[in-house]
C-alpha positions as a Markdown table, in Angstrom:
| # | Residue | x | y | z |
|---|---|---|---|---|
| 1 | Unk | 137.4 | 107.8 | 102.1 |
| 2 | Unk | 134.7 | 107.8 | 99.4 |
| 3 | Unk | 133.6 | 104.3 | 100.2 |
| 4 | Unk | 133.3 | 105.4 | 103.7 |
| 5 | Unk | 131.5 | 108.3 | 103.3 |
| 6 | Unk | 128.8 | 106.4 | 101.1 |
| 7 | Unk | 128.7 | 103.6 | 103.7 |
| 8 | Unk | 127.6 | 106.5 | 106.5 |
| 9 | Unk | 125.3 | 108.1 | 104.3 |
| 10 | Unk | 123.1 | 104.6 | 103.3 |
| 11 | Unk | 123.2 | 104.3 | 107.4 |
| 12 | Unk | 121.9 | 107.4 | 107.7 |
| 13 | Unk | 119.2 | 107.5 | 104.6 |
| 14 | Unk | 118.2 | 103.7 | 105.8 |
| 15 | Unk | 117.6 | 104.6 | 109.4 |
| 16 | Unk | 115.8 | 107.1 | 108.0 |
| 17 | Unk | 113.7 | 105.3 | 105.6 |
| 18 | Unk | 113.0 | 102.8 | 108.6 |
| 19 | Unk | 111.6 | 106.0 | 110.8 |
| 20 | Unk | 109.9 | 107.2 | 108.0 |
| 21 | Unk | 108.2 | 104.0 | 107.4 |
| 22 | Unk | 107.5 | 103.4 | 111.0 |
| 23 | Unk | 105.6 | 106.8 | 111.4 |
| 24 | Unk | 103.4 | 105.8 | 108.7 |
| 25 | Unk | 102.6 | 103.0 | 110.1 |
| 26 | Unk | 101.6 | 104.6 | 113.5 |
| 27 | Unk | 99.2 | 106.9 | 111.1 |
| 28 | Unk | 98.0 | 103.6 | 109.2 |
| 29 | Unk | 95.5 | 101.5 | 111.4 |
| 30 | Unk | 96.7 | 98.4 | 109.1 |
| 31 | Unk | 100.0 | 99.1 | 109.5 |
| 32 | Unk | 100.9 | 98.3 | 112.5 |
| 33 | Unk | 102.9 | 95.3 | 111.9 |
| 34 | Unk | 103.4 | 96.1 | 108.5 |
| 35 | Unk | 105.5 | 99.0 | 109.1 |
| 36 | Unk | 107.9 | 97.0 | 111.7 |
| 37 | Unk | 108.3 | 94.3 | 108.9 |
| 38 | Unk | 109.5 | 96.9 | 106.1 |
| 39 | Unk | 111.5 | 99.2 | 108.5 |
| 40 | Unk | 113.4 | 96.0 | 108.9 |
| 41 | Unk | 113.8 | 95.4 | 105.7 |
| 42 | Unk | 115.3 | 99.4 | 104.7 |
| 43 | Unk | 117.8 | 98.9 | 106.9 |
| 44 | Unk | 118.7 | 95.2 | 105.2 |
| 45 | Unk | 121.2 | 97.1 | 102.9 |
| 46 | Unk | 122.6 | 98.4 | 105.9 |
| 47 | Unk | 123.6 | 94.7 | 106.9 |
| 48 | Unk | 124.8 | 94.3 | 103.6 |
| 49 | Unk | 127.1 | 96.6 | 102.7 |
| 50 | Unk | 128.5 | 98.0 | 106.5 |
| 51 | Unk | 128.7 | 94.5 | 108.4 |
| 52 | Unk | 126.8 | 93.8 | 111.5 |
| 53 | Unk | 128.3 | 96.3 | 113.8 |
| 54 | Unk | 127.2 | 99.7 | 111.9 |
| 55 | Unk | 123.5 | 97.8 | 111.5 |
| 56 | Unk | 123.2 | 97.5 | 115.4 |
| 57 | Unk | 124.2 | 101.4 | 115.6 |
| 58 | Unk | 121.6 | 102.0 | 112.7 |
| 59 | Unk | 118.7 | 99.8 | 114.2 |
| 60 | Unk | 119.6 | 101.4 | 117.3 |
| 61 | Unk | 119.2 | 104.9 | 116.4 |
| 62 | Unk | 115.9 | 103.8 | 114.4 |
| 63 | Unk | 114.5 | 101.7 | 117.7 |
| 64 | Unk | 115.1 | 104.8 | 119.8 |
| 65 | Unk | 113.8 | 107.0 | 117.6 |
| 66 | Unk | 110.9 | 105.0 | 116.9 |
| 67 | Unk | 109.7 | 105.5 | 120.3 |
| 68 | Unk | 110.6 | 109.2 | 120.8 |
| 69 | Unk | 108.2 | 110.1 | 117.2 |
| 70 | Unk | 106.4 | 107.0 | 116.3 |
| 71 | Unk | 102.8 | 107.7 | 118.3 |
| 72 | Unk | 101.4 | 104.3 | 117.8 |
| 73 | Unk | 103.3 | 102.3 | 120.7 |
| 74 | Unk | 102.6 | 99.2 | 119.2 |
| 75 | Unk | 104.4 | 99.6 | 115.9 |
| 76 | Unk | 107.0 | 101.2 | 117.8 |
| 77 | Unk | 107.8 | 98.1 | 120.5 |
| 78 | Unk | 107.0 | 95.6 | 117.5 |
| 79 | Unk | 109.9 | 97.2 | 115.9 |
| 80 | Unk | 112.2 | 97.3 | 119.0 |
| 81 | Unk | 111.4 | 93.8 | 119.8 |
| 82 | Unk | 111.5 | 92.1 | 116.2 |
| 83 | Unk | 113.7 | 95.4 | 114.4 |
| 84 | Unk | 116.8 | 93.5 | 115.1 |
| 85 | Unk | 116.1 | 90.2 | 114.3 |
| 86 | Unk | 118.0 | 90.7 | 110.6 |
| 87 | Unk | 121.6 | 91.2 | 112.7 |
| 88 | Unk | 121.0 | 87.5 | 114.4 |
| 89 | Unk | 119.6 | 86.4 | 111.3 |
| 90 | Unk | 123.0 | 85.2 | 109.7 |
| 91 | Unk | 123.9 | 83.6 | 112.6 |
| 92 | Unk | 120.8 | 81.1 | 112.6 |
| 93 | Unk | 120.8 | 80.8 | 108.9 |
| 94 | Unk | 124.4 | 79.5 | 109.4 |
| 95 | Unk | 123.4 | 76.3 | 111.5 |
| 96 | Unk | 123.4 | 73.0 | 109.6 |
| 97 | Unk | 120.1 | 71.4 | 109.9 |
| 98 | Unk | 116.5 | 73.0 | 109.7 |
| 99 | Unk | 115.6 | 71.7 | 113.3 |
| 100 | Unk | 117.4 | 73.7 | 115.3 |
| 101 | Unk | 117.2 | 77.0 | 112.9 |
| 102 | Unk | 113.8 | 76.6 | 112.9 |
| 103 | Unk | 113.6 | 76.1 | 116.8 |
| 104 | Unk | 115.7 | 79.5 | 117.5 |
| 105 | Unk | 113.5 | 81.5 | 115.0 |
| 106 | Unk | 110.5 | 80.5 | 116.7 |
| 107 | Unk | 112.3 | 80.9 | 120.0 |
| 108 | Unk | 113.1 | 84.1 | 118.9 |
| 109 | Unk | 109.8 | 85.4 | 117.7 |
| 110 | Unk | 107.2 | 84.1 | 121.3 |
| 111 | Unk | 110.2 | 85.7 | 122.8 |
| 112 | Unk | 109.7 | 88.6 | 121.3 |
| 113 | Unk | 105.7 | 88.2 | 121.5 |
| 114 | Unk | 105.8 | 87.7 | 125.3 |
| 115 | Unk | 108.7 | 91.2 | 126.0 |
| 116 | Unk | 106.5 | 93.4 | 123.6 |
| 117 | Unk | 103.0 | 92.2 | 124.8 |
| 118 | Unk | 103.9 | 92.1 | 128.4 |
| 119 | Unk | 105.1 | 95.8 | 128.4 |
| 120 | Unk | 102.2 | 97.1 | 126.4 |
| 121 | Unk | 99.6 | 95.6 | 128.8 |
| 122 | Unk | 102.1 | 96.1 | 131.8 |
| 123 | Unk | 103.9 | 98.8 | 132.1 |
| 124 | Unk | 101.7 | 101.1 | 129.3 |
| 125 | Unk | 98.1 | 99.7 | 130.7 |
| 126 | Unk | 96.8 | 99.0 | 127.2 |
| 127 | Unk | 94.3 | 97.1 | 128.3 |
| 128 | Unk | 92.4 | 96.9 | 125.5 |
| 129 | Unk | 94.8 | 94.5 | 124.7 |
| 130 | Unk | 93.9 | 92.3 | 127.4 |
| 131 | Unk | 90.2 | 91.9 | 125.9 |
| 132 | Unk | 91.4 | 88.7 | 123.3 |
| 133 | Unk | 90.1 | 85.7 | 124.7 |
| 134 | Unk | 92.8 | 83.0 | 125.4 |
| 135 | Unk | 92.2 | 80.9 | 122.1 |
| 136 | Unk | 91.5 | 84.4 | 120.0 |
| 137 | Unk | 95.3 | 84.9 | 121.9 |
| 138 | Unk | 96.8 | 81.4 | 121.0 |
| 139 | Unk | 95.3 | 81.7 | 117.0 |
| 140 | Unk | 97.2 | 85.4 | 117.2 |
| 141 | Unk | 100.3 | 84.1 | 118.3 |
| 142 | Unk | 100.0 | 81.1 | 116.1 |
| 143 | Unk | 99.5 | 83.6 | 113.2 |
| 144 | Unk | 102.1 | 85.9 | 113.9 |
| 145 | Unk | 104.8 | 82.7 | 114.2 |
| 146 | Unk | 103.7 | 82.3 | 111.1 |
| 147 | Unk | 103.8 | 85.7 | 109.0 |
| 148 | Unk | 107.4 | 85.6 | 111.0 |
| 149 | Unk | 108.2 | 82.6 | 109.1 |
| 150 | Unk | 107.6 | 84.3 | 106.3 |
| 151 | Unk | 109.3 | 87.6 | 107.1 |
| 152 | Unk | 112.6 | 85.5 | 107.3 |
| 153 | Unk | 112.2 | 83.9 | 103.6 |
| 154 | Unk | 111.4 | 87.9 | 102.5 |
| 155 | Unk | 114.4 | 88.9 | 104.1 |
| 156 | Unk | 116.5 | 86.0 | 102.7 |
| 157 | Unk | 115.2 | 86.5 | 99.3 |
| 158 | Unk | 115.7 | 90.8 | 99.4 |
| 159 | Unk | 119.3 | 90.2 | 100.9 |
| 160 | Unk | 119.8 | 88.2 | 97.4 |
| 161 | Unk | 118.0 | 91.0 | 95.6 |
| 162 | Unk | 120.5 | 93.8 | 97.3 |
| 163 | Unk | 123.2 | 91.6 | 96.2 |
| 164 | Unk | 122.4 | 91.1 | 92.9 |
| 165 | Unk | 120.6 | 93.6 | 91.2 |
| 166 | Unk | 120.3 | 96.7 | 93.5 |
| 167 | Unk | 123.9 | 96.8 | 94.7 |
| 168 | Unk | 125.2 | 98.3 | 91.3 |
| 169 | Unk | 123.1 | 100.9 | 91.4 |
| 170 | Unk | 123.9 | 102.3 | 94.7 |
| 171 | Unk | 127.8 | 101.1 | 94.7 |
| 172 | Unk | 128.5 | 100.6 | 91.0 |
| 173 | Unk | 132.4 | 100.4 | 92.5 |
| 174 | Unk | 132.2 | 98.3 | 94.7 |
């Protein structure tokens, strides 16, 4: 019952860490995709320690309460578009070969682009948004496959760190 008990409360802490985070980056003109990019990563414990099924209810609760609080809109869709990429992550880190992992991240992430962007110029008439000329657009999207890229090494590498250093602290059980 103990080990339960600690399980609910990192949800809850981590969902709230990722909220947290995610409000300060709707304050933080920078921040708008950095705050997306480290909400993901406070609820990577989550993942961790509880399995995938408590991480969809945590990421959940943080995606829907990212929209109620978070006043940026951007940060907040960037997070519900890209917040639960670390529950599929496994998944396409399982495949054998790089080909096909790398095609489904990158699959993944212009989906992602194209759901986010096309609701925030859409259906919220941000159309400041629309401004971007069509190769400003492409080198943006070109970018952001990138920095993705480079989001799923960080998340790789702090799923190692959880498991190896920071665990003890938090479980020293377990």
């Amino acid at each position: 019952m103990k080990e339960e008990s600690r399980k609910i409360a990192l949800c809850g802490v981590s969902c709230a860490l990722a909220v947290t985070i995610l409000l300060l980056g709707g304050i933080l003109p920078l921040a708008t995709f950095c705050g997306p990019m480290l909400a993901m990563a406070a609820l990577l414990p989550v993942r961790q320690e509880c399995g995938t099924r408590m991480a969809s209810a945590a990421y959940g609760a943080a995606a829907i309460l990212a929209l109620l609080l978070v006043a940026d809109r951007e940060t907040a869709l960037i997070f519900v578009f890209f917040g639960w990429y670390p529950l599929i992550q496994p998944k396409i880190l399982a495949m054998r070969s790089w080909p096909p992992r790398l095609t489904a991240k990158l699959l993944f992430c212009n989906l992602a682009i194209a759901l986010a962007y096309g609701i925030l110029l859409f259906l919220f008439r941000l159309g400041d948004l629309a401004g971007e000329t069509s190769l400003m657009t492409a080198l943006l999207v070109v970018l952001g496959n990138v920095v993705f890229l480079l989001l799923d090494r960080l998340l790789v590498r702090l799923a190692v760190l959880w498991q190896r250093k920071l665990r003890r602290r938090f479980f020293p059980h377990g």
